[in-house]
KOLPASE-49766 format. One record per residue (C-alpha): x, y, z. Coordinates in steps of 0.05 Angstrom, whole numbers, padded with zeros to 5 digits, always signed. Layout:
XYZ;...
REM end
This chain:
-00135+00522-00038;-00094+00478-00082;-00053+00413-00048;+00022+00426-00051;+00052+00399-00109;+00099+00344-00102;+00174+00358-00111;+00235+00319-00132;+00309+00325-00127;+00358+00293-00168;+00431+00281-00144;+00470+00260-00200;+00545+00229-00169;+00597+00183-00182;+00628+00130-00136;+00668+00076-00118;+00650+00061-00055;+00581+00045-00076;+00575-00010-00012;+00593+00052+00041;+00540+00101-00002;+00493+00043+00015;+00503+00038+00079;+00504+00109+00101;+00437+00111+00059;+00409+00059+00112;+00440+00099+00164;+00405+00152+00141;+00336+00127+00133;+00340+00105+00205;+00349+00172+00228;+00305+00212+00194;+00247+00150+00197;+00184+00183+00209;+00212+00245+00210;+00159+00308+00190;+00178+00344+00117;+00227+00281+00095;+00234+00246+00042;+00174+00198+00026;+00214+00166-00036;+00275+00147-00060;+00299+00111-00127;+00371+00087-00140;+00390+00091-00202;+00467+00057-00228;+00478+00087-00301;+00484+00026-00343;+00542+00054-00390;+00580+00101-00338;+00620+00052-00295;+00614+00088-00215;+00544+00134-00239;+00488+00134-00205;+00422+00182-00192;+00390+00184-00130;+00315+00207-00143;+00287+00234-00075;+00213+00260-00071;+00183+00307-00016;+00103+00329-00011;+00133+00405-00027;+00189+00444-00045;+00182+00483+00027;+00192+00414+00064;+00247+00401+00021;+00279+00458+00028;+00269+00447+00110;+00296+00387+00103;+00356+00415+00067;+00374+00468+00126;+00369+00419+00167;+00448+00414+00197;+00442+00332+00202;+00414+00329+00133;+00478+00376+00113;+00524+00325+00159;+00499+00267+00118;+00512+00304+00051;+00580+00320+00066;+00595+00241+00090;+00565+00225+00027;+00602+00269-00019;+00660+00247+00007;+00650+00182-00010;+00643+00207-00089;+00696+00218-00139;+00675+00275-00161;+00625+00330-00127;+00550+00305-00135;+00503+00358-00168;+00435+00370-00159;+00369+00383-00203;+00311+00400-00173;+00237+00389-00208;+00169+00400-00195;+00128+00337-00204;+00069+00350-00259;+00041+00280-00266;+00056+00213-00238;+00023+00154-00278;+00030+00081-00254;+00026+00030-00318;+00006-00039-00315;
REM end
């Protein structure tokens, strides 16, 4: 039987408040520490030449635990503090992961 294949989600938003995104990011990690079917990753990206853009990249070990993790109402509560905090409503893409390669 084949391993799961890793899954990604990218939230694409705009915001400034970027100090309270932060912070309700920490809040957020503290809740869900440890939790089974999180997130194991997360990447912050600010785009360099769109003043207030940034992309959150969020991995899971599958697309099922993400989507668990996405029905799950305190993961909806979060989203909906966190949209608020954008100026205009976040959107999504969502990717399987085909190869990870670490360069050195």
């Amino acid at each position: 039987m084949d391993a799961p294949m890793k899954f990604v989600q990218i939230v694409d938003f705009e915001t400034d408040r970027l100090d309270e995104m932060r912070a309700l990011s920490e809040e957020m990690d503290k809740k869900f520490a440890g939790r089974s079917g999180g997130p194991t990753h997360r990447l912050v990206l600010r785009d360099r030449n769109t003043p207030g853009r940034c992309l959150v990249v969020i991995e899971f070990d599958s697309y099922e635990e993400a989507m668990r993790n996405s029905n799950d109402p305190e993961t909806t509560k979060m989203a909906e503090r966190m949209a608020a905090l954008c100026t205009r409503p976040p959107s999504f893409t969502d990717c399987d992961v085909l190869e990870t390669t670490e360069i050195k």
